[in-house]
N, C-alpha and C positions, 0 to 999 in steps of 0.2 A: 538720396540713395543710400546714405552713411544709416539710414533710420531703418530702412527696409531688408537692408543686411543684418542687422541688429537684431530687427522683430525675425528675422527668416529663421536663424542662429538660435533664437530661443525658442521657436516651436521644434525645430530640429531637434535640439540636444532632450527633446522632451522624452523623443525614444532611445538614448543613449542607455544603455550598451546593447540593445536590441539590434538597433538597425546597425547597415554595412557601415564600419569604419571610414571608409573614402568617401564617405558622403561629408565628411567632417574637412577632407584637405582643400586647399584651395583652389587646385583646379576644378573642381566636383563643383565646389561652392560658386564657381565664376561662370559653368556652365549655366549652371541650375538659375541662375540670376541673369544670364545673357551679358553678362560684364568678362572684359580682357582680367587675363589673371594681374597683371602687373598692378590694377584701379584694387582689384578684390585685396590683391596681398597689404597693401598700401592700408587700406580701412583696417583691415585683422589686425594688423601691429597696432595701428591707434588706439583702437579698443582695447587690444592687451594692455599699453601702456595708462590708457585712463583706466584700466580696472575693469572695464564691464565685462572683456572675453579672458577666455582661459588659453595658454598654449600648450602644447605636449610636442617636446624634442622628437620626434621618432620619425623613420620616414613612411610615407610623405607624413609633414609636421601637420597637427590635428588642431582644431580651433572649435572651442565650445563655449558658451551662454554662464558667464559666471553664475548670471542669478538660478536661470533653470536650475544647475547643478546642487547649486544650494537647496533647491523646494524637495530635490531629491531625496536628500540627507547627506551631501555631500559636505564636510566642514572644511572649506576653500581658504587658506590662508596667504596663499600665495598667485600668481597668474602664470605663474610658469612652471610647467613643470618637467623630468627627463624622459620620463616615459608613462606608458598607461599605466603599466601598476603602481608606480606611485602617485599618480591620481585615484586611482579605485584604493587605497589608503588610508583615502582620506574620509571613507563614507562610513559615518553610524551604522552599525549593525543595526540593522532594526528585528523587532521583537516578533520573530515567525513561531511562537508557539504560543500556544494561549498560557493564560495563570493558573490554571489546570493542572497542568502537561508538564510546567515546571517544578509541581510537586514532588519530592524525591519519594521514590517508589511508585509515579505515578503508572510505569509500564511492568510491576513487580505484585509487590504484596496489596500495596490501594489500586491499581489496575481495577478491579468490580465498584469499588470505591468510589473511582471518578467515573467511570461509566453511569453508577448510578444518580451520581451527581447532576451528572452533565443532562440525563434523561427527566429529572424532575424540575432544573433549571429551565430549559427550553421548550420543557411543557407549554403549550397556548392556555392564553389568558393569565397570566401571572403566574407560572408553573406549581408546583407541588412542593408543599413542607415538607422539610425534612427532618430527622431526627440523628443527632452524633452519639453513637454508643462509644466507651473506652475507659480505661483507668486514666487517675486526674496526670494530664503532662502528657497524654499519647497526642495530641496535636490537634484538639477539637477546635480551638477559638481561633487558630490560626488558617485550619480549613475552611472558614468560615469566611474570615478576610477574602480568602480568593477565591470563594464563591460571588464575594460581591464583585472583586475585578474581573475573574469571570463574565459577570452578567451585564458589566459594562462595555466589555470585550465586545459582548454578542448584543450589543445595542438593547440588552431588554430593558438596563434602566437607564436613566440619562448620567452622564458623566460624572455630576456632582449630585447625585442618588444619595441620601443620607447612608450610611452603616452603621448602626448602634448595637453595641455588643453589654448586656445586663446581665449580671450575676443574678441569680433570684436568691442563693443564701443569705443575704443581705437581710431583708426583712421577713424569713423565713419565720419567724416567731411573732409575727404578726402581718396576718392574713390580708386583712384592711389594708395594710399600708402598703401592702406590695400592688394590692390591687386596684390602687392607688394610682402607683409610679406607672404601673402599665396602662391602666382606663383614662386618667387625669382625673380629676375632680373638680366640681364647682362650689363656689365660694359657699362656707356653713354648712360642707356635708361631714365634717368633725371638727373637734377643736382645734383651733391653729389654723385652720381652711378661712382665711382672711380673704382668696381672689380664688378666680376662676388660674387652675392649671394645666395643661393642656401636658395628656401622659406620652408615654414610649410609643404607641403606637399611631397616634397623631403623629410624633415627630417625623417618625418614619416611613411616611406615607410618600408611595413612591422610589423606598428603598428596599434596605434589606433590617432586620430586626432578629439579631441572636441574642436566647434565651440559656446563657448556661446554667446547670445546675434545675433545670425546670423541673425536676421532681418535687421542689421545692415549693411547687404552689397548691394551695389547699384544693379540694374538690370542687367547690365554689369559685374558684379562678381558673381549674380547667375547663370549667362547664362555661363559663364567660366567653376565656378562646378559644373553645369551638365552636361555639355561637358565632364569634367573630371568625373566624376558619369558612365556615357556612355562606355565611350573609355579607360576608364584608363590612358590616355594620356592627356599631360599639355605643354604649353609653358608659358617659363619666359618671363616677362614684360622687350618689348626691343629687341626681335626676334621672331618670331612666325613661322621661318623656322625650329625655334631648338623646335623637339618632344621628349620630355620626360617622361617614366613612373614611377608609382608609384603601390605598389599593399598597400594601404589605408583605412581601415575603418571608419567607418566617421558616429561621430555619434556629432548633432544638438539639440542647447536648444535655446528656448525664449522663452517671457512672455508676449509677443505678440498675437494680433488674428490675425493668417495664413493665413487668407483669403484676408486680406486688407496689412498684410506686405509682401507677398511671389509672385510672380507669379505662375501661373498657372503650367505654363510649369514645371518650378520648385518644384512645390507639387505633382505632378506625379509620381516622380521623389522619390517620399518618402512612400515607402510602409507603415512603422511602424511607426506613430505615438503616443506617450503615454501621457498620461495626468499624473501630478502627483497632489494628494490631498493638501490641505495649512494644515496647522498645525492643526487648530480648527476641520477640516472635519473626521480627527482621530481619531477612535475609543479613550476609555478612556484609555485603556491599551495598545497601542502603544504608548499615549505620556505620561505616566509613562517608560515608557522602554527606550524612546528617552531621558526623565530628567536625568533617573539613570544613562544613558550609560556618559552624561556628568560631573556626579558628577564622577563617576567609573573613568573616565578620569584625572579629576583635583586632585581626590586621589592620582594618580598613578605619578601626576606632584608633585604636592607638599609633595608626598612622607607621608604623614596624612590620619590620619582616619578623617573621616569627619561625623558630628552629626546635620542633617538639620531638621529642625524644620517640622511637617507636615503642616503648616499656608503658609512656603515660598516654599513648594510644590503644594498645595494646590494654591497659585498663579498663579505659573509656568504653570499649565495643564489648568488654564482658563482663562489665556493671550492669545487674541489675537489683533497679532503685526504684525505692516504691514511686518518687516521680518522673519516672519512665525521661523522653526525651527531654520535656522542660526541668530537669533536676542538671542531666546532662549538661547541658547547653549552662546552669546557672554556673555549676563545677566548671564549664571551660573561661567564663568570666573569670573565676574568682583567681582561676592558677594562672592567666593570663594576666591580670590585674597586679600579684602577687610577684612573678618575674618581674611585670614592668617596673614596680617600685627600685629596684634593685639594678636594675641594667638599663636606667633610662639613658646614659649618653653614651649605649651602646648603637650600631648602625643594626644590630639584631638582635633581637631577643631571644635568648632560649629558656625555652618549658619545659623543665622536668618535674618529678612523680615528689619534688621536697615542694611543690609549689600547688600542690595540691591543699585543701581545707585537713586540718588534723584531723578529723574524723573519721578519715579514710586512710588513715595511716597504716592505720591496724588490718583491714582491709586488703589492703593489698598486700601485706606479706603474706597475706595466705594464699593469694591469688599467683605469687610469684613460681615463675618454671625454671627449675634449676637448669645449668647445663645449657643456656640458651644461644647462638651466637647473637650476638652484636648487628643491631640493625642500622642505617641511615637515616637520620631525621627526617621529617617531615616538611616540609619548606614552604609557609605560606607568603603572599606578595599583599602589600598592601594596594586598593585604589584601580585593582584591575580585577575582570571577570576570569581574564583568561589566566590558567592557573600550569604550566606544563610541569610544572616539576609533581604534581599529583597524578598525574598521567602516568599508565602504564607504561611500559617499555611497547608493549603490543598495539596501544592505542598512538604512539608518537609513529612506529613505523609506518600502521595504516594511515596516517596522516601526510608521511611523508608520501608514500607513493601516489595518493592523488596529486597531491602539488606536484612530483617525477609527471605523473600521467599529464597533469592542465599546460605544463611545460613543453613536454613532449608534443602534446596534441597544436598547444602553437606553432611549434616551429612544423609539424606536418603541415597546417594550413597556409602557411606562409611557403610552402613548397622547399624548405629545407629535410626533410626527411620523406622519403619515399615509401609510398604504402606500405610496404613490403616490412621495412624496417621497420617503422612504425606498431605495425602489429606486433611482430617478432619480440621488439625492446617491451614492448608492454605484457605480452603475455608470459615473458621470462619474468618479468619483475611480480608479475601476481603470482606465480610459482613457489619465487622464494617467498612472498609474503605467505601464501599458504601454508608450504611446509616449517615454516615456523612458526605458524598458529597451533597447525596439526600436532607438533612433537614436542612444545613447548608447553609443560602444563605448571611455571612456575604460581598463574595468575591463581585471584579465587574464584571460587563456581558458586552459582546460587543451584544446588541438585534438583531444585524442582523445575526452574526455568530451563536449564543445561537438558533434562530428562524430557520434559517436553519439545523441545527444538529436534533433538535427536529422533525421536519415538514421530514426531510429525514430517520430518524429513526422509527417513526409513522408509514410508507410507506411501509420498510421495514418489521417490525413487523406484519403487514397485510399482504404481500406477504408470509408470512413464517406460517401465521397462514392459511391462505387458502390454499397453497401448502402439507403443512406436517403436521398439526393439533397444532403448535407452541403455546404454551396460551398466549391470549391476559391479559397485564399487563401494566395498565400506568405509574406505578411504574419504570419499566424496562426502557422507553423509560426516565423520567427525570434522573434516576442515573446515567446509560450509556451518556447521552448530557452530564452532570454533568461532569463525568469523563473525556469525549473526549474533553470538554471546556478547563479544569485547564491543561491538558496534553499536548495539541498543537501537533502540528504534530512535533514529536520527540521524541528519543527514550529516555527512563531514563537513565541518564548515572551515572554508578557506579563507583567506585576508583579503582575495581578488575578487571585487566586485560584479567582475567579469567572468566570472565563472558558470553561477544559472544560467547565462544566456551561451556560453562555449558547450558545458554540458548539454544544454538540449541539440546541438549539433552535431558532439561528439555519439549522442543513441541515433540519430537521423543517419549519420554514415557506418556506425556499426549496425545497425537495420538493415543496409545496403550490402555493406561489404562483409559479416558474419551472418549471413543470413540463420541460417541454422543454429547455430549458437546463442544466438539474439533469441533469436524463437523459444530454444529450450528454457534461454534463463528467463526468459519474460513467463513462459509457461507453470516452470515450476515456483516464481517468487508469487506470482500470481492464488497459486494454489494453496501457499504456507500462507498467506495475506489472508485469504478466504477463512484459514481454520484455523488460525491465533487472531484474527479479529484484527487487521493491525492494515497498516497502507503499504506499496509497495516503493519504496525510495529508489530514486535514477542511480544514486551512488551504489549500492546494490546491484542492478542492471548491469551496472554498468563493468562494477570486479568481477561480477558469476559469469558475464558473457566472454572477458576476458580470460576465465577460467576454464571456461568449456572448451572456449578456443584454442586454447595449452593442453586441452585433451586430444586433440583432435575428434570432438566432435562431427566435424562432416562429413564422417563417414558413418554417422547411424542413422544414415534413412533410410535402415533396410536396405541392403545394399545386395546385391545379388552374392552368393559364397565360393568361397573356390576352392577345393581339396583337390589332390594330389596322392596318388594310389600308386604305386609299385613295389616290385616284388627289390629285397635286398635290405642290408644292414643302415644302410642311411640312403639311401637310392632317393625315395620320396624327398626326404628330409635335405637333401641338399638340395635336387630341382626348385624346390619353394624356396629354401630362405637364400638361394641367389635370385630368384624370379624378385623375388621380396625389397631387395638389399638395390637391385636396377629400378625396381619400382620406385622405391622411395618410401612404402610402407605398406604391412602386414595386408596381403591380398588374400594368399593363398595358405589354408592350414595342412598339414602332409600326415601321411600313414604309412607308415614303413611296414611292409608284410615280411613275414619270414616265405624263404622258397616252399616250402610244404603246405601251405595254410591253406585249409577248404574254404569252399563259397560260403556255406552257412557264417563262417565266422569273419568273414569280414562282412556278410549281410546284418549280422549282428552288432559290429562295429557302427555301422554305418546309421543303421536303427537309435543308436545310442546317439548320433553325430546327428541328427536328427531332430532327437527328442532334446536335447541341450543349445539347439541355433535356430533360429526364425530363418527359415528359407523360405517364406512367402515369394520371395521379390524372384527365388530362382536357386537352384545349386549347380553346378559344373564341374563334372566328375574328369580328371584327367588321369587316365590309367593306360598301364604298360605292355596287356596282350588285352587283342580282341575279347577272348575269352570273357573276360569281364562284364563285354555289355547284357552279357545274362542276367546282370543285377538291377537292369530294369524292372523286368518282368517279376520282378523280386518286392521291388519297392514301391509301384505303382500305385498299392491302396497305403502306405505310409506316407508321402508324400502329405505336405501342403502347399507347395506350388511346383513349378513344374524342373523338371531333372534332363540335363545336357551328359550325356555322357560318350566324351572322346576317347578313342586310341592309340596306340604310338606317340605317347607322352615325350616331348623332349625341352629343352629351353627355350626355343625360338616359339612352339609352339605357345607353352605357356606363357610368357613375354608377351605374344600377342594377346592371348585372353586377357590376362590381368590389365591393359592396357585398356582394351576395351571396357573391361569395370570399370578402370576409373575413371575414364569419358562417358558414365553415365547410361552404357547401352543396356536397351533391356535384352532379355535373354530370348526373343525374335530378332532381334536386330544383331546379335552376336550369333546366330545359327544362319542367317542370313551371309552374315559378313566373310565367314570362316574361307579362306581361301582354297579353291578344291586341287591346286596344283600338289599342295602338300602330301597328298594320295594318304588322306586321314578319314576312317571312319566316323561314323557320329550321328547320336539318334535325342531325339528329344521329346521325354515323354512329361505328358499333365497327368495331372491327380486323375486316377479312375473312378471317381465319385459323381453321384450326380448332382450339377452345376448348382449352387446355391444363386438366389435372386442379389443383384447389387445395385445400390447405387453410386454412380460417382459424384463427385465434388470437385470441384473446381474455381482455380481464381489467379487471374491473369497476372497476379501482383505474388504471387509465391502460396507454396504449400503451408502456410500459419493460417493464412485466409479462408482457403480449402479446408483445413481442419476445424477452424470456428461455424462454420458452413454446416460440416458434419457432425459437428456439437449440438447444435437448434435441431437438425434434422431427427439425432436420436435421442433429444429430451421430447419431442413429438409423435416419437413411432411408438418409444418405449417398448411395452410388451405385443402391443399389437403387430409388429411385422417383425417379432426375434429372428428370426432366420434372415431376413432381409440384411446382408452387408452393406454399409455403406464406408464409403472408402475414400479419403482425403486422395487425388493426383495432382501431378504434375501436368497444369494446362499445355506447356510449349510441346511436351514429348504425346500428348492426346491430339494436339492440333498438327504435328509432325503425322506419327507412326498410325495414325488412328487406329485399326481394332487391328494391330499386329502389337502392341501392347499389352503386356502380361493379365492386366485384368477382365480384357474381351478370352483371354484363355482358361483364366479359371473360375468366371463367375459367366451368368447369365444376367449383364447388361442393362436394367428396365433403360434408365434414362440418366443423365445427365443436369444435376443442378450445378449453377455457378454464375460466374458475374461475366464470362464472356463463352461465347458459344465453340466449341472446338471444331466444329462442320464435318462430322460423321454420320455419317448415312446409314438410315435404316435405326437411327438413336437417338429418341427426345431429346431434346434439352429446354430446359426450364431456368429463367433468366431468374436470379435473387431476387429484382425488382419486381419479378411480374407472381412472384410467393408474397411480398410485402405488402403489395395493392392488391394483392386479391385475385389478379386477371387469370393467372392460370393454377390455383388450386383446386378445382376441379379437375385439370389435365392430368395433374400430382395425384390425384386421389384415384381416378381411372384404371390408372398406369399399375396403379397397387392392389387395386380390387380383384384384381382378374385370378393372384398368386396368394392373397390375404386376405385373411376375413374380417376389416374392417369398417366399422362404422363410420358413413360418410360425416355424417353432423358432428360426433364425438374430434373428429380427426381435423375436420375443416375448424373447428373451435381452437385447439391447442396448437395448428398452423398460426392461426392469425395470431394469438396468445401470443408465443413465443417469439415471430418474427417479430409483433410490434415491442417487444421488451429490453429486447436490446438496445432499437432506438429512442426510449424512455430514459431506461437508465442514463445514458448519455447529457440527458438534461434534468435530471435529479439528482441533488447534494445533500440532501435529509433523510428521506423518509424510504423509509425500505419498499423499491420498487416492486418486489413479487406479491408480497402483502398488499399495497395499494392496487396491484392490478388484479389481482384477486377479487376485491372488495369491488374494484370499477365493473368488473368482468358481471359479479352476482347482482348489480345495482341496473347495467345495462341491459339484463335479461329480463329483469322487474318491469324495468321501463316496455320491454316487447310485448308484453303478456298485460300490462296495465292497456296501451294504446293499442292492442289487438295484429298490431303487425311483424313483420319479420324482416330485421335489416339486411343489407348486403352486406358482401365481407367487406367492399369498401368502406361503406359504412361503420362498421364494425371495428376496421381497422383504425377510421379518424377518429371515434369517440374514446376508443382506448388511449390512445394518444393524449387527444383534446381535456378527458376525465382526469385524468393522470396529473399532468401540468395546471391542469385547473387548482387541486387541491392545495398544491404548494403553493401556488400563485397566493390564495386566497388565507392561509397560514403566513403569510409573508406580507399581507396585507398589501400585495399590490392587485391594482385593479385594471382592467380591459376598457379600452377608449368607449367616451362615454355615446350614446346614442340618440340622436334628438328624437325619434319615433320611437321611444320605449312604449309609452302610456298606449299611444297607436297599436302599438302590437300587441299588447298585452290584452287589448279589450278585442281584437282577434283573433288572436290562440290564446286566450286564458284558461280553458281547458284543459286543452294540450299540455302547457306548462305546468297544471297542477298536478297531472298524472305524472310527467317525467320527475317532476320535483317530489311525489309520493315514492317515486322507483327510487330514489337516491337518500331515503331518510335516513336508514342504516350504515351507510357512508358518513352522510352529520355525523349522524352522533358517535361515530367509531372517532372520529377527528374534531369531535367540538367544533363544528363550523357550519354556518350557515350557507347555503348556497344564492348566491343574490340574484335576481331576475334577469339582469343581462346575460349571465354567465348559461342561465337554463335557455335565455333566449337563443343562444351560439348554440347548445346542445341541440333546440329542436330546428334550427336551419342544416344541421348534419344531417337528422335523420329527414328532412325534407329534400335533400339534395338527390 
């Protein structure tokens, strides 16, 4: 039994920190095994004490799988321990970015750099040469290195892949001989050629092979490698009967202009060329990051802390040296070598501008700013990644408050703090973090990066304010830059292992419990993601929802408006900001009239109150003589939704309006509600225009869903039904109020798409599901034709398009899904017109799908279960499969890929289905 607890314990802890923690106590564990806890507790100690399990003090006390832990990357030195977080501790960081990504300036000035990188890397079949442009020292032979780690990273070579990095100035002065080192030679094809030698590019076969300085090869050696580039095939120098291959990546630096060192023929020959910047061209805070990484270095050699002066950093970043970073980087050896000799049985070492090489003595007095104050050394650690004292003040606070947040978010889960609190404490505490991102401008700015964040957040802020009545805030747009500046694309990384997995819990219940705020921030990060090209980080999600949340965002869903109209010197103005002040917040805005003022000019008021607020959702005029409601009649063709206007304006009255807002009523349901004992006038008039067409949307799980709904629906109507509204609701208050609902008032109704049915009568509805298979676009396209002049075929295409792309994407991680269904889309219509038929939309729908996931399947080299009646089939639709396989050629060759006969086999059992 002692063995079966053991094996249980280590497939368990397999999903630690995933799964529920109590799965881990021993009562969990005595169930789950049908054993008394007193037998279970009894083994757990044993185990602890021979070493195989682990304990954690905490209640109830926690029992885990020494060895699992260990496969983890846990480094276990002990079996006991006080609590979880000093178990998660004890785990290796492991490496979540690629060698890429670690490149400084990777999300900066090389940002085109590595993208280009990474697209000629992962090219199929052995990717694309490249070529490194830069002055000598800008960072070529080192980008080179982690290209190779890169391409190990991404399984393209195998682990121990050769990397041979050759200078060709070497035997630059002799043609022969370099062509030599690169082809190999066999024995007697010059003198001294005693045996057969096997060159650079035999070695390399299967790796990677840098050519620095390659201007350097004669005409005659670039016609060779691009022969070899071509063919894959080489002959050694001294036979040219003997063909030999190599499978070679080949990636090319100089510092040369290409045009006047290379031939033609030869530049052809090189799809990706990349420029890299000199040193000086670098933002201010990559060559901070390039200084530190060097000091960070020689700490780690010389095994010291090292205390650099800000004067001889302050050099360092406005040196410019004809050998750009590697001159840099040699100067931080030398002054660092140069201290050490002098202060070795010191515990630190300090770097000042006298330990610099004398040849930059002179240099720097002229470089010197009188007048300057006195800065704080710079403090490197030996033997550790982590570096805080180089950290900002801005980057340690945003630090802190996630670790406040992960804190906090425990002890909520642990039912020590109550929702309530909960939100409250955390949305104060991103407050202060804001407003001292916002008003703090001690940090540096890169102005191109800073200008871009701002200028794309602006954009967005406007799209969000014109789409969904978002409020406009300049405030918003510098604190958010502010934050997404000091943050960098990357996530916060905590010392609790346990954190990824609290994190994705903590966006599950703020999904839940900030519904709207969640939504805005997933909306708008979403959108800056889309157009800086970049992913959307949780950590992100996670402060902007708790930021919106500090705004009070839930009240911008359109919310119905309230003004407050009478006559007197603060008359108005008091009614609201007491109605305001018992509400709890800002319902009602006020217009104080003087006693003489004519209609026209509060119609004119009111016009202007109008044109500055989105009153779609409703307005509700509370005024102080009858007389007023003449200003119906007045406003009836300004109007965009529809106008309540009451009389005998008083506290009690208003107090119940405003209450009504904020339980959500619509402005039927508050004309309805209005109590008639009050002996209150009151008329409620809609837009006098005639009804534009609408659709709604809907989805039972909230309005984010209903608006991604209405997203597909108008990347498919586009121009063809402009007039046509379609309109994100609120399922519960559609399946409530049915067409006593604001939008049965100001629009004409077609029908209802969504994921669950509201049951109004006399009002289609069309199920998501039955748009996705196909069943009722037709019923869609009907419904539309009657009010629009659309084209059934054209429409019914960009239906099925669109609905099937969503669910593509989902299961692609490569290849840009709109491009690939495009291509699948022109390939599938070949195939119609080849075999003379005309698919269903079902049909249609599965092969966009099936085409889709085929491609990367088949890029990826994984293959589809194999079929013992291939040959069978093949000699009974051989036909068949040859026409579909002609419809799909342009697809090959767009992807370099073959389509193999089972794969065409599945396509023509779709179209036979």
């Amino acid at each position: 039994m002692k063995e079966e607890l053991i094996s249980y314990l280590y497939e368990l802890t397999k999903g630690f920190p995933t799964c529920e923690l109590e799965s881990f106590s021993a009562n969990q564990i005595a169930e789950s095994l049908g054993l008394s806890r007193s037998t279970i507790s009894s083994y757990l100690n044993q185990g602890c004490r021979e070493g195989t399990l682990v304990k954690v003090r905490q209640y109830p006390v926690l029992f885990f799988h020494k060895q699992s832990l260990v496969e983890q990357g846990y480094a276990i030195a002990s079996t006991d321990f006080d609590s979880l977080e000093a178990l998660s501790q004890t785990k290796t960081s492991k490496k979540n970015k690629s060698a890429l990504e670690e490149v400084i300036g990777a999300h900066g000035s090389l940002k085109e750099a590595i993208d280009q990188i990474k697209t000629a890397t992962l090219y199929p079949q052995g990717g694309l040469p490249i070529l490194l442009l830069g002055a000598s020292g800008s960072g070529k032979t080192f980008l080179a290195s982690k290209i190779h780690e890169f391409s190990v990273e991404q399984k393209l070579i195998a682990p121990d892949a050769p990397f041979i990095a050759y200078n060709c100035a070497q035997y630059f002065s002799n043609p022969e001989l370099l062509s030599s080192v690169l082809f190999g030679y066999t024995k007697g094809a010059f003198t001294g050629a005693d045996e057969d030698r096997p060159g650079l590019i035999e070695k390399a076969d299967g790796g990677i092979l840098f050519l620095d300085e390659v201007h350097r090869l004669s005409e005659e050696g670039q016609e060779k490698l691009f022969t070899f580039m071509d063919t894959g095939l080489f002959s050694p120098m001294g036979d040219n009967s003997i063909q030999k291959s190599a499978a070679v990546r080949l990636v090319f630096a100089t510092t040369e202009n290409i045009y006047s060192a290379f031939l033609p023929t030869f530049l052809r020959r090189l799809p990706v060329i990349i420029n890299l910047p000199k040193f000086q061209k670098r933002s201010q805070s990559e060559r901070l990051q390039l200084v530190d990484s060097f000091f960070v270095r020689e700490s780690g050699i010389l095994k010291k802390e090292l205390h650099v002066s800000e004067r001889l950093t302050d050099f360092l970043l406005s040196a410019d040296l004809e050998g750009n970073v590697g001159k840099i980087k040699n100067i931080v050896k030398y002054a660092c070598a140069n201290a050490y000799v002098h202060q070795q049985e010191e515990d630190a070492v300090k770097v000042r501008l006298l330990d610099l090489p004398r040849e930059f003595t002179a240099r720097f007095k002229e470089q010197v700013r009188p007048g300057r104050k006195a800065q704080a050394d710079r403090v490197y650690l030996p033997n550790t990644v982590k570096q805080p004292q180089l950290q900002s003040r801005e980057v340690n606070h945003l630090e802190r408050f996630f670790k406040d947040l992960e804190k906090d978010f425990g002890e909520f889960s642990n039912h020590q703090l109550q929702t309530k609190d909960f939100l409250n404490k955390s949305s104060q505490s991103v407050t202060l973090l804001m407003d001292e991102l916002m008003f703090r401008e001690s940090y540096e700015k890169d102005e191109n990066l800073y200008s871009l964040l701002t200028y794309n957040l602006r954009q967005i802020f406007e799209n969000l304010h014109d789409s969904y009545g978002f409020p406009q805030d300049g405030n918003l747009v510098v604190a958010l830059a502010n934050y997404l500046y000091i943050k960098g694309s990357k996530e916060v990384t905590l010392t609790d292992a346990l954190w990824p997995a609290k994190r994705r819990k903590l966006l599950d219940f703020l999904g839940e419990a900030l519904e709207v705020p969640y939504w805005y921030a997933k909306k708008l990060l979403s959108k800056l993601a889309q157009q800086l090209d970049q992913e959307v980080y949780d950590d992100d999600l996670i402060l902007v929802t708790f930021y919106f949340y500090s705004l009070e965002l839930s009240s911008v869903t359109n919310e119905i408006k309230g003004l407050v109209l009478a006559h007197g010197y603060s008359t108005a103005s008091s009614l609201a900001n007491v109605a305001n002040r018992m509400l709890k917040k800002n319902v009602f805005s006020a217009y104080d009239m003087p006693l003489d003022i004519s209609l026209d000019k509060i119609e004119t008021h009111l016009i202007h109150y109008l044109d500055d607020n989105r009153t779609d959702a409703g307005l509700i005029l509370l005024v102080d003589m009858g007389s007023l409601n003449q200003l119906g009649e007045r406003l009836e063709k300004r109007l965009r939704g529809p106008l309540m206007i009451i009389d005998h304006v008083s506290t009690p009255l208003v107090l119940e309006i405003g209450q009504q807002i904020l339980n959500g009523k619509s402005i039927g349901e508050i004309d309805k509600g209005i109590e008639s004992e009050l002996h209150i006038r009151k008329q409620l008039i809609y837009p006098q225009k005639e009804k534009k067409k609408a659709i709604l949307t809907c989805c039972y799980t909230g309005i984010g869903s209903a608006t991604q709904i209405q997203e597909i629906l108008q990347k498919c109507l586009e121009e063809r039904a402009a007039d046509c509204v379609i309109l994100p609701y609120d399922y519960k208050k559609l399946a409530q109020n049915k067409t006593y609902e604001m939008p049965f008032q100001l629009y004409d109704v077609l029908m209802i798409v969504g994921t669950e049915d509201p049951q109004i009568a006399n009002v289609p509805y069309i199920g998501l599901d039955q748009l996705v298979n196909g069943e009722r676009i037709g019923q869609f396209i009907e419904l539309l034709q009657d009010y629009f002049p659309i084209e059934e075929k054209d429409i019914e295409d960009e239906l099925i398009f669109n609905f099937s792309i969503n669910k593509i994407v989902e299961n692609l991680t490569i290849l840009d899904a709109t491009k690939l269904l495009r291509l699948v889309q022109t390939a599938v219509g070949q195939t119609e017109e080849l075999l003379g038929e005309s698919f269903t939309n079902n049909q249609l729908f599965l092969l966009y799908l099936h085409c889709s996931c085929m491609v990367e399947r088949i890029l990826r080299k994984e293959s589809v279960d194999e079929q013992a009646d291939l040959a069978e089939y093949k000699q009974k639709y051989g036909h068949r499969l040859d026409l579909i396989h002609h419809g799909f050629k342009d697809l090959e060759s767009e992807y370099t890929i073959t389509i193999p006969d089972l794969e065409l086999r599945l396509i023509n059992d779709i179209i036979g289905e």
